[in-house]
C-alpha positions as CSV (number, residue, x, y, z in Angstrom):
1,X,-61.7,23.3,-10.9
2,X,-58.9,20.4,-11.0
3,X,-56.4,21.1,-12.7
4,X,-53.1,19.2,-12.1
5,X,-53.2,15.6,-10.3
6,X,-50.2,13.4,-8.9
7,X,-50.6,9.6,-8.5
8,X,-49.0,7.6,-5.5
9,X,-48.8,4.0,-6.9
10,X,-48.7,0.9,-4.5
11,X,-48.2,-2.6,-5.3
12,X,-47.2,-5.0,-8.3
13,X,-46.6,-4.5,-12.3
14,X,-50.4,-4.6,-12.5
15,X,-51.1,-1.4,-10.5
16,X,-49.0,0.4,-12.5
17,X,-50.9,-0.7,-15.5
18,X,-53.8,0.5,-13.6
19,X,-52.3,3.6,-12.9
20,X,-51.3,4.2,-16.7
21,X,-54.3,4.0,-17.5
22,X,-55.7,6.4,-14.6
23,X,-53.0,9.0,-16.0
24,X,-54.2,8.3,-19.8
25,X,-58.3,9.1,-17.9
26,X,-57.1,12.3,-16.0
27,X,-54.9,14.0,-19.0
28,X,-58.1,13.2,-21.2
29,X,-60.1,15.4,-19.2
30,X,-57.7,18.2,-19.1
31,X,-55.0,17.7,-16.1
32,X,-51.6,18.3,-15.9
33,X,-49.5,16.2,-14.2
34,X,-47.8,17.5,-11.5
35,X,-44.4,16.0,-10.4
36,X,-44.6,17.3,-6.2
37,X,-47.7,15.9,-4.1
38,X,-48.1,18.8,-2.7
39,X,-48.6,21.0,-5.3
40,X,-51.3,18.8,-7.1
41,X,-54.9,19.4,-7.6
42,X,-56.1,15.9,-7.3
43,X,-54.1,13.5,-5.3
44,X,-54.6,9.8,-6.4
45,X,-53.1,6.7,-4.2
46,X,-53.5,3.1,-6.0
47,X,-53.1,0.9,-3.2
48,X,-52.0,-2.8,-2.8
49,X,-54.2,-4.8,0.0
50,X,-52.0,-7.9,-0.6
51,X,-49.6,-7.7,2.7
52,X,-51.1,-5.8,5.8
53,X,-47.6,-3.9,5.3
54,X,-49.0,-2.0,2.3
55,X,-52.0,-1.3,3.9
56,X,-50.1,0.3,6.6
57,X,-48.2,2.3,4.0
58,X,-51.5,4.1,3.1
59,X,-52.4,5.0,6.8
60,X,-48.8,6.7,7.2
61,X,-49.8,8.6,3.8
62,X,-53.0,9.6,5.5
63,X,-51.1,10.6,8.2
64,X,-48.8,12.7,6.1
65,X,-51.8,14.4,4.3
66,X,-53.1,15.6,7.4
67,X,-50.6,17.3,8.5
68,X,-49.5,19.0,4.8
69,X,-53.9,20.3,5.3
70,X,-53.8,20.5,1.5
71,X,-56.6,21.4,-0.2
72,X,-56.5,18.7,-2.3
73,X,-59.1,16.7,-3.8
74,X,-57.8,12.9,-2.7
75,X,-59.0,9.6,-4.4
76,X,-58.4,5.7,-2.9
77,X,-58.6,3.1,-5.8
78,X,-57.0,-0.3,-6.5
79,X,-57.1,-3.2,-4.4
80,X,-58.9,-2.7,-1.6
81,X,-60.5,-4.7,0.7
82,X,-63.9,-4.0,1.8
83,X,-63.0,-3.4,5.6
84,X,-60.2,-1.6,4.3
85,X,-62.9,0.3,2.4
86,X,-65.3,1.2,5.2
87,X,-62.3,2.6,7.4
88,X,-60.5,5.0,5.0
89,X,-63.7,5.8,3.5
90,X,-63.5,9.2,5.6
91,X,-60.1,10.1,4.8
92,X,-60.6,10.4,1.4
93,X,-63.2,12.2,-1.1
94,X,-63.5,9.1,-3.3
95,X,-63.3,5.6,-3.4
96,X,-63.7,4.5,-6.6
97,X,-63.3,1.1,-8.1
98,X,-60.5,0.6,-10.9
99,X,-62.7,-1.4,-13.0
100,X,-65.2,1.9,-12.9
101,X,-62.3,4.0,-14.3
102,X,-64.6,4.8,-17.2
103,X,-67.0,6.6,-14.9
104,X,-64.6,8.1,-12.9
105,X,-65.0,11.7,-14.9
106,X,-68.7,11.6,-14.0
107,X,-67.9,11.3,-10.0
108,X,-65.3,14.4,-10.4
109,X,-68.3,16.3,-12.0
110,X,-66.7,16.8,-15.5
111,X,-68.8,16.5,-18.4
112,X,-66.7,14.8,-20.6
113,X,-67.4,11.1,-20.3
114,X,-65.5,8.0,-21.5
115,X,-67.5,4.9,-21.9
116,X,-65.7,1.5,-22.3
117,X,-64.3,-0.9,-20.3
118,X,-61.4,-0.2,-18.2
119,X,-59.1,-2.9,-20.1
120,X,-59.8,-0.7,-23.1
121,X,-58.8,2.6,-22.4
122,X,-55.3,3.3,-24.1
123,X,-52.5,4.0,-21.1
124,X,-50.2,6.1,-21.4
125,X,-46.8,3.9,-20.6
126,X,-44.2,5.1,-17.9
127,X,-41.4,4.7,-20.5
128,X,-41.7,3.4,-24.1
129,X,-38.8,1.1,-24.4
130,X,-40.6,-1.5,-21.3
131,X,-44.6,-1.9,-21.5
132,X,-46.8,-3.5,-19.1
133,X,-49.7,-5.1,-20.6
134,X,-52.6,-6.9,-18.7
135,X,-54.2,-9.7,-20.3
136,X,-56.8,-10.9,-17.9
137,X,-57.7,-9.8,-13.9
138,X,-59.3,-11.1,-11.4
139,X,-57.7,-14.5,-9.8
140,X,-60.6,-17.9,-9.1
141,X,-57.7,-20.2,-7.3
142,X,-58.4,-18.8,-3.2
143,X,-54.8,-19.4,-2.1
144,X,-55.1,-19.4,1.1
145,X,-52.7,-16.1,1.9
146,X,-54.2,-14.4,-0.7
147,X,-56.6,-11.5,-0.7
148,X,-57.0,-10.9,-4.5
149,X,-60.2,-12.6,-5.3
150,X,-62.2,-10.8,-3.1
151,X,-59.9,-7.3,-4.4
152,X,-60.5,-7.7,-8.2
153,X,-63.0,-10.7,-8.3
154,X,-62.7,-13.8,-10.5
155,X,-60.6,-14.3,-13.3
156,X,-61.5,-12.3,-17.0
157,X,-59.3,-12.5,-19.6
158,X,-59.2,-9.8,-22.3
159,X,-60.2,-10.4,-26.5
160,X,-57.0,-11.8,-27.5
161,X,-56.7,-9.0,-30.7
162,X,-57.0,-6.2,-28.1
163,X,-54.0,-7.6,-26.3
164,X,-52.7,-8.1,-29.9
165,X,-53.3,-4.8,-31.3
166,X,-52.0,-3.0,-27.7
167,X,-48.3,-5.1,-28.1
168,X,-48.6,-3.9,-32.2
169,X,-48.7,-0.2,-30.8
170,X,-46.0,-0.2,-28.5
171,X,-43.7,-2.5,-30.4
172,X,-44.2,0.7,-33.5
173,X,-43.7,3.2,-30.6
174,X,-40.4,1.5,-29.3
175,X,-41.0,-0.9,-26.9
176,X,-38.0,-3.3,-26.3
177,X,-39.8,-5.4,-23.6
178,X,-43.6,-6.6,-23.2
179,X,-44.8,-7.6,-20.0
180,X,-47.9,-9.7,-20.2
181,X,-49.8,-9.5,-17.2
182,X,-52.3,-11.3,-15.0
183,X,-53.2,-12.9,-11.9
184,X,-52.5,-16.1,-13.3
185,X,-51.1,-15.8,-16.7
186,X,-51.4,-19.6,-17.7
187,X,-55.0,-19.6,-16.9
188,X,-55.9,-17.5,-19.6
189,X,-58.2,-18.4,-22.4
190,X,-60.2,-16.3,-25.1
191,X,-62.2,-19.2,-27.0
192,X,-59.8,-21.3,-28.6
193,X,-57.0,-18.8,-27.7
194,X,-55.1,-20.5,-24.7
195,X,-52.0,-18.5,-23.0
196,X,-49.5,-20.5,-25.3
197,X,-51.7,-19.4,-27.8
198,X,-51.0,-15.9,-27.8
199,X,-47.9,-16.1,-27.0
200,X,-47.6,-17.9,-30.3
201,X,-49.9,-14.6,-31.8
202,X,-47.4,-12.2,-30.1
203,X,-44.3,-14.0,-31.1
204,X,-45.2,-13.0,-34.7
205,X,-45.2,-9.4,-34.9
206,X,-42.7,-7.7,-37.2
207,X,-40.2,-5.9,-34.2
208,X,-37.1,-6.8,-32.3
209,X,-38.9,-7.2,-28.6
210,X,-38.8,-9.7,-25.9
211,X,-42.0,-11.1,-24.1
212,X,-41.9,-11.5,-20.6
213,X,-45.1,-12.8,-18.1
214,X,-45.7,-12.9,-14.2
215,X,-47.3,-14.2,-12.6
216,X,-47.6,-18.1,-13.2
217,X,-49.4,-20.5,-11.3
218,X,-47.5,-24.4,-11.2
219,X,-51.3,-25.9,-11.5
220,X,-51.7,-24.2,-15.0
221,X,-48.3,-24.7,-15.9
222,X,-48.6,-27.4,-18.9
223,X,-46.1,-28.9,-21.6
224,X,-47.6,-27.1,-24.3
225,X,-46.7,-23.6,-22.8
226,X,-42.9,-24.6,-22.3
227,X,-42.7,-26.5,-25.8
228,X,-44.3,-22.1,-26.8
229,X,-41.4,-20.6,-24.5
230,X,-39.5,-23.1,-26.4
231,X,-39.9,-22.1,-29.8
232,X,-41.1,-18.2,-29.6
233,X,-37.8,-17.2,-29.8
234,X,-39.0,-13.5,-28.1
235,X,-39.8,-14.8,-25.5
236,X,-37.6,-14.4,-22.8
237,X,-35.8,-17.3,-20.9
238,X,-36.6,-15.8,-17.6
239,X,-39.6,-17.3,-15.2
240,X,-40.8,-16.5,-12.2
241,X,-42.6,-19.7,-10.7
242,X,-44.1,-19.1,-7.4
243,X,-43.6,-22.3,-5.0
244,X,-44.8,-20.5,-1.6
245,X,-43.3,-23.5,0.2
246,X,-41.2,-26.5,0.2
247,X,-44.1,-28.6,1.9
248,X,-46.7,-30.6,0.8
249,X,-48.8,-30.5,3.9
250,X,-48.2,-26.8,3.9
251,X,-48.9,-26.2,0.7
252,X,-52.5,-28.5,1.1
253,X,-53.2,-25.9,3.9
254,X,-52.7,-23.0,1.5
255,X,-54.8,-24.3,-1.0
256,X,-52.1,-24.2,-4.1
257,X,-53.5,-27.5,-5.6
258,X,-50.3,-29.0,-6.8
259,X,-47.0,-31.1,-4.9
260,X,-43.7,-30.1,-5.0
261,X,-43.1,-33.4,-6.4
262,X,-45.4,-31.7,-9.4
263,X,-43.4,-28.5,-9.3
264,X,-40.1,-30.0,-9.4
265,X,-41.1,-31.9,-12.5
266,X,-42.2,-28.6,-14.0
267,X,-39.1,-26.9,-13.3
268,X,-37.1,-30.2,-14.5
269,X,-38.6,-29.9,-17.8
270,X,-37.9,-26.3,-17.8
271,X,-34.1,-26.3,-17.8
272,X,-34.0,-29.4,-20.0
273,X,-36.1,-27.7,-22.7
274,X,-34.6,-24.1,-22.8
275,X,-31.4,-24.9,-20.6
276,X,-30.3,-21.2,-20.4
277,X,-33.1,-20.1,-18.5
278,X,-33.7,-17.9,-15.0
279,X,-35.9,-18.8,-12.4
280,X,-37.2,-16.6,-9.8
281,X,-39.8,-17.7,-7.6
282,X,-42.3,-16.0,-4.3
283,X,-41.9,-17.7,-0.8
284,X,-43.9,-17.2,2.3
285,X,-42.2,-17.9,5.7
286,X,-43.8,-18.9,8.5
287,X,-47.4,-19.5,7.2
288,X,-49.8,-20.7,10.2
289,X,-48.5,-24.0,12.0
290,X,-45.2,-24.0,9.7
291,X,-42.9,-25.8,11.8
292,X,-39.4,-26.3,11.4
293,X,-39.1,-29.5,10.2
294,X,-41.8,-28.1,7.3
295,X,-39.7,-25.2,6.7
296,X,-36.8,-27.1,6.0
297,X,-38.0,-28.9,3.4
298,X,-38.7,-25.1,1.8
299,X,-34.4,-24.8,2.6
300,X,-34.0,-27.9,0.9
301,X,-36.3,-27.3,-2.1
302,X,-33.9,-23.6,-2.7
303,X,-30.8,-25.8,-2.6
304,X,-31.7,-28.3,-4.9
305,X,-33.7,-26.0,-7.6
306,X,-30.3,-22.8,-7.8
307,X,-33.2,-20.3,-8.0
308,X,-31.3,-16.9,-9.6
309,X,-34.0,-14.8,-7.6
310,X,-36.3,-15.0,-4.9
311,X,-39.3,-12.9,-3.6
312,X,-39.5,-13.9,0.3
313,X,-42.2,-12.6,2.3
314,X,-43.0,-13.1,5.6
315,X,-46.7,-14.0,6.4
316,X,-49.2,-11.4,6.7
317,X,-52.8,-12.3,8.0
318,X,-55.4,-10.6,5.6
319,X,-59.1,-10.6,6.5
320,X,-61.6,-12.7,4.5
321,X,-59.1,-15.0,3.9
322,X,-59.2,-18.9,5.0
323,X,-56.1,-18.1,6.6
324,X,-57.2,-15.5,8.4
325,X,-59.4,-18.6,10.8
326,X,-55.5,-19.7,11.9
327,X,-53.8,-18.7,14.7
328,X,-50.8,-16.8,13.8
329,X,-48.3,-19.1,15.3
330,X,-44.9,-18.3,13.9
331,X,-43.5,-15.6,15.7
332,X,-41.8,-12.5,13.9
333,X,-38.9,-13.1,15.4
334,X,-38.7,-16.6,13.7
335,X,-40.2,-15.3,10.4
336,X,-36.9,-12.7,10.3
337,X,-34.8,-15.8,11.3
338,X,-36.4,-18.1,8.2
339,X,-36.3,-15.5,5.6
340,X,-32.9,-14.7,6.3
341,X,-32.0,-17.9,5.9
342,X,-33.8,-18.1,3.0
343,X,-31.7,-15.2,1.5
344,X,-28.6,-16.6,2.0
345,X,-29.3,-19.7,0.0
346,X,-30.4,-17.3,-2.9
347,X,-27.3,-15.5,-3.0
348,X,-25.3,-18.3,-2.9
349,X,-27.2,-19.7,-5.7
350,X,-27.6,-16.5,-7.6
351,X,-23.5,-15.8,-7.5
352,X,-23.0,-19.4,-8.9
353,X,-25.3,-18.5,-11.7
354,X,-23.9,-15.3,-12.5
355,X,-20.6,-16.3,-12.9
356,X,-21.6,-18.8,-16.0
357,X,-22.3,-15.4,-17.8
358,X,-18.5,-14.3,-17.5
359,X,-16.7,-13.8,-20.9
360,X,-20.5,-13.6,-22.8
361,X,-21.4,-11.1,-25.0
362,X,-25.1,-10.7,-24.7
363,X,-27.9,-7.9,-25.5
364,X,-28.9,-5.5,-22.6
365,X,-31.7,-3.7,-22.6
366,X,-30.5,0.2,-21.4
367,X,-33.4,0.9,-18.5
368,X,-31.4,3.5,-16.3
369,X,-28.8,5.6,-15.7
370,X,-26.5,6.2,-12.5
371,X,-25.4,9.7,-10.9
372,X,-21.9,9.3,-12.2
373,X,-23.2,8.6,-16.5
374,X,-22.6,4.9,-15.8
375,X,-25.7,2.9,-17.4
376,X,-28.3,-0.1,-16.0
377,X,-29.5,-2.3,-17.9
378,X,-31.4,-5.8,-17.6
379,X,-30.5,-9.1,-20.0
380,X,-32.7,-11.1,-21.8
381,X,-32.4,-13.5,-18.9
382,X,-33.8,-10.3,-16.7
383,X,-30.3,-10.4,-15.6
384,X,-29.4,-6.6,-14.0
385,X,-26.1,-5.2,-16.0
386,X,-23.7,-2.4,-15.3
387,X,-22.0,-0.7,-17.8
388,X,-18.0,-0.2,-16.6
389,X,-18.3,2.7,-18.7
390,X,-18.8,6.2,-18.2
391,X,-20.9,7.4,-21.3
392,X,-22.7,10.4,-21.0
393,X,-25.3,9.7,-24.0
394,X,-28.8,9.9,-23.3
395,X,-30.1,8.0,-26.9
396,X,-28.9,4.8,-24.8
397,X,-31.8,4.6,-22.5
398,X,-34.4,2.0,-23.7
399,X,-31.9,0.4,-26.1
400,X,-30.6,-3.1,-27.1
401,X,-26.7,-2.9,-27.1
402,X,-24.1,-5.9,-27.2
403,X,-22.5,-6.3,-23.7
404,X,-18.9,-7.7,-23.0
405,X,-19.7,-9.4,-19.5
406,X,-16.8,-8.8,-17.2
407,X,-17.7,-9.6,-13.6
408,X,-20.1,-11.3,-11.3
409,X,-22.0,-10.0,-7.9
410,X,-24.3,-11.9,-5.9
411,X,-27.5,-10.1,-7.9
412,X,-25.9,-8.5,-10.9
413,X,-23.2,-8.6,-13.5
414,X,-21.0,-6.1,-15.0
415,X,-19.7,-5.4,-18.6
416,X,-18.6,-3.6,-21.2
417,X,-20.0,-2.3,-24.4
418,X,-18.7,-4.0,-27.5
């Protein structure tokens, strides 16, 4: 009889929605979580398919598994691709879809049985004070690169008063920080409810909260949503705007649909309308026939847009993908040489932008604390913070307090509370 149950959790924000709501499935039916791996009933690993390194992750946890010989029962779920599928199939006792989570007590052979659809089921949130909500799966755009659409299927967005009502319920629970989620944020649409939409819905709840979304897609990005950044004033002025690349032909090749000529436009408009925002934005290096010349205009494009984060990855062929037909021609040796270089740029950039914040007093949201009672915390520009002080007082964490900023660092700022 299970028991207890430990979940290993792979991936982006959106698997660790999936796995709160896994945890809220398994504690329904009676388990206990159990903090050590080892000592767990049911073992469950939500994996990411996206980069062939993740994947890899999963066989080293197989590996590891083996040679614990636990008697665990062991369950693969998340994004998983079907060749992926067919190989680890015998390593594990289930493979079970996430959007099946409902049926998931029937395949463990417990009676109890929860019938609705997976969006529906009420997670139970790593903290209370940050809360990730999904507000459509599923991706229809086939980048390229990207293994997604054939991992979660096309794009369905969730009834916009269920998205409603789950923000409502956090935000009277003590959530600070909502995280809409999705493939493609922008692209979502519940009948006459666009994205800017219910932003505009969630904007009006009763609380003291900031909204924050990822991930965005430049082809979707339209004036109405930044005119809704604009004037939602909960909405955070941070935005993470993938480019993938600084070329045009490159970018034709990866099937993104748009020009950088249309992406700087978009990010022009940006920083005129809500001038104190924070742009962050996903890279890949060395994407098949990528030559120099191409890659520099990616170097140029980071100079000239002073992006305060960056999220560089080096290309990964993924099976089923268009991609996957080119020959991997960039070495890994040059891929290592272009994301560094890429790196540099961004902390260069990222300094410059920190030190504007010198002399503020702004609001920090309390997210973690240090070995030696100093605190972390993020600002509403998703800015990380350290608190000079030493305060041992554990009602900080998942608060709003006023911050005194006192120094800059290439990725973070330091201050003290006022």
């Amino acid at each position: 009889m299970l028991k207890t149950y430990h979940i290993i959790t792979y991936g982006c924000q959106m698997n660790i929605s999936d796995s709160e709501r896994i945890t809220s499935v398994l504690e329904n039916l009676g388990l206990k979580k159990s903090q050590k791996m080892k000592e767990a009933d049911l073992i469950v690993i939500n994996m990411c398919s996206v980069r062939q390194s993740a994947v890899d992750r999963v066989y080293g946890l197989i590996i590891k598994l083996q040679s614990l010989n636990l008697k665990s029962q062991t369950i693969l779920t998340g994004c998983i691709l079907k060749k992926d599928k067919k190989k680890m199939s015998s390593f594990f006792n289930y493979v079970l879809d996430i959007k099946d989570l409902s049926c998931w007590s029937k395949a463990l052979n417990f009676k109890k049985e929860i019938k609705r659809d997976y969006l529906k089921i009420t997670p139970r949130y790593s903290n209370s004070f940050s809360v990730n909500i999904p507000i459509m799966t599923g991706c229809n755009n086939f980048c390229a690169y990207c293994v997604v659409p054939y991992t979660r299927n096309k794009e369905i967005s969730r009834p916009s008063n269920d998205i409603v009502k789950e923000v409502e319920n956090a935000v009277e629970k003590g959530a600070k920080e909502i995280w809409l989620l999705g493939q493609n944020v922008n692209s979502y649409k519940d009948g006459k409810t666009t994205f800017p939409k219910l932003l505009e819905k969630i904007n009006k709840i009763p609380g003291d909260f900031w909204i924050r979304f990822t991930s965005s897609h430049p082809k979707d990005f339209k004036d109405s949503l930044i005119k809704t950044m604009k004037t939602c004033k909960k909405t955070a002025p941070y935005l993470n705007l993938p480019v993938q690349s600084g070329d045009n032909e490159i970018l034709k090749k990866m099937n993104r649909i748009y020009t950088i000529e249309d992406y700087k436009e978009i990010v022009e408009k940006l920083k005129k309308e809500i001038p104190n925002i924070a742009l962050s934005t996903d890279v890949i290096v060395g994407f098949p026939t990528e030559t120099k010349k191409q890659f520099q205009n990616t170097v140029n494009l980071f100079k000239e847009i002073k992006y305060d984060m960056a999220y560089i990855s080096k290309y990964s062929r993924r099976a089923q993908t268009e991609a996957f037909k080119l020959k991997d021609d960039v070495s890994i040796k040059e891929k290592i040489k272009r994301e560094r270089i890429l790196n540099k740029i961004v902390a260069k950039t990222a300094f410059e932008n920190n030190r504007k914040y010198i002399g503020e007093i702004t609001d920090v949201l309390i997210d973690s604390e240090t070995k030696n009672n100093s605190w972390l915390g993020k600002t509403k520009e998703y800015k990380t913070v350290k608190i000079s002080q030493k305060i041992k007082n554990e009602k900080l964490m998942g608060e709003l307090v006023k911050v005194k900023i006192t120094k800059a660092s290439l990725w973070g700022l330091k201050g003290e509370l006022v």
